[in-house]
C-alpha positions in Angstrom: 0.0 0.0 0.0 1.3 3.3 -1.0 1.6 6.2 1.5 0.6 10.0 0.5 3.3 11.6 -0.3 3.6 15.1 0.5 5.9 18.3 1.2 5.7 21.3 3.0 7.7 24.0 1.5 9.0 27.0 3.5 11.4 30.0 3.6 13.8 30.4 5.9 16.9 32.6 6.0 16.6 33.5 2.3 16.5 29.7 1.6 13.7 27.1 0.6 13.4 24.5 2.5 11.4 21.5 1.3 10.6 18.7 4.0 9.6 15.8 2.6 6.7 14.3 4.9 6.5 10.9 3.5 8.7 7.9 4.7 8.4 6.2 1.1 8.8 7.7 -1.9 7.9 5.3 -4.4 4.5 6.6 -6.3 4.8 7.8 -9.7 2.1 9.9 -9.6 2.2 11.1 -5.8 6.2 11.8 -7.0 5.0 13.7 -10.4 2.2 16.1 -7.7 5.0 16.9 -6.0 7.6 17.8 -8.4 4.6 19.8 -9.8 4.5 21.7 -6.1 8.2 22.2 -5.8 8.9 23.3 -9.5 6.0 26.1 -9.1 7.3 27.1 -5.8 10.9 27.7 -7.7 9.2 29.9 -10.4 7.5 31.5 -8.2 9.5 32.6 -5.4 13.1 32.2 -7.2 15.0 31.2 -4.4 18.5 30.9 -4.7 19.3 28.2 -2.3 17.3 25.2 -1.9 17.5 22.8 1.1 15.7 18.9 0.6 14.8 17.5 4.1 15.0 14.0 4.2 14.5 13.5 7.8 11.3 11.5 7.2 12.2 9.0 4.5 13.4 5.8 4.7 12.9 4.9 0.9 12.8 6.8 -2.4 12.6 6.0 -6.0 15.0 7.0 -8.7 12.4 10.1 -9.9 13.4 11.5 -6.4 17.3 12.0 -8.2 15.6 13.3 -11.2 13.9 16.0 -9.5 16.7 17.0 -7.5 19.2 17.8 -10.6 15.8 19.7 -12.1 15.6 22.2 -9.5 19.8 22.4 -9.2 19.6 23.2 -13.1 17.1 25.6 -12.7 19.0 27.2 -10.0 22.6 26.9 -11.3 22.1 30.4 -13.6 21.7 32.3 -10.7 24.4 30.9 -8.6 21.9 28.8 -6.9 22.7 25.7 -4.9 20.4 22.8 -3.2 21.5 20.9 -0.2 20.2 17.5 1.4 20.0 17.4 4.8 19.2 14.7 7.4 19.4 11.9 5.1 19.6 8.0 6.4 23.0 6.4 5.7 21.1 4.1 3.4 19.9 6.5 1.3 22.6 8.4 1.2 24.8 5.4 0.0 22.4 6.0 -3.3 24.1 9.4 -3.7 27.6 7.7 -3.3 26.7 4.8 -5.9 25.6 7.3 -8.7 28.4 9.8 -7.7 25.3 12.9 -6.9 27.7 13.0 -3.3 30.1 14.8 -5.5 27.5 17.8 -6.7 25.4 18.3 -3.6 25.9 19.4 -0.2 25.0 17.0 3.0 24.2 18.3 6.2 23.2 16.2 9.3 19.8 18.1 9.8 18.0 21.3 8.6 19.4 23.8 11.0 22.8 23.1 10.5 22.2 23.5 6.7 20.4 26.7 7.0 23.0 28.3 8.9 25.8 27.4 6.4 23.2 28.2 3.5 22.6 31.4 4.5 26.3 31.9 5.1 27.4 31.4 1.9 
């Protein structure tokens, strides 16, 4: 049985943040809603900075990657940057495997990643 996935999507510091309040990220269509909600967000508010909180999930599928490069190509022509914080080792071992470690930013939980964020 699939769960409802959904976000909540805030501001803080100048930055996005987008908390993931799903543990299981696995729906096509739940995922595609979503993206829908995040990409408008984006063109709507042009944030610079973009945090993904992961602190909820325990699984995600592969369309969960895709959206993440969208919205850090969408923000790379303003200098833009999107961070994961708060991610399980498990899932973060995905990141590692498809070498995505290498072009995003980890942090252990939001705070810590709005703080640097906002330093930067």
């Amino acid at each position: 049985m699939d769960e409802k996935v959904s976000v909540e999507i805030t501001n803080e510091a100048n930055t996005a943040v987008v908390v993931f309040k799903s543990a299981s990220i696995s729906n096509t269509e739940e995922i595609a809603a979503v993206s829908k909600q995040i990409r408008e967000f984006v063109d709507s508010n042009n944030p610079k900075k973009v945090i993904f909180d992961f602190s909820e999930v325990r699984f995600f599928s592969s369309l969960v990657l895709g959206l993440l490069l969208e919205i850090r190509a969408k923000l790379q022509p303003l200098n833009g940057e999107v961070a994961i914080s708060k991610i399980n080792p498990q899932l973060h071992r995905v990141f590692k495997i498809t070498n995505l470690d290498k072009i995003f930013r980890f942090f252990p939980d939001r705070q810590n990643a709005i703080k640097a964020m906002s330093v930067d």
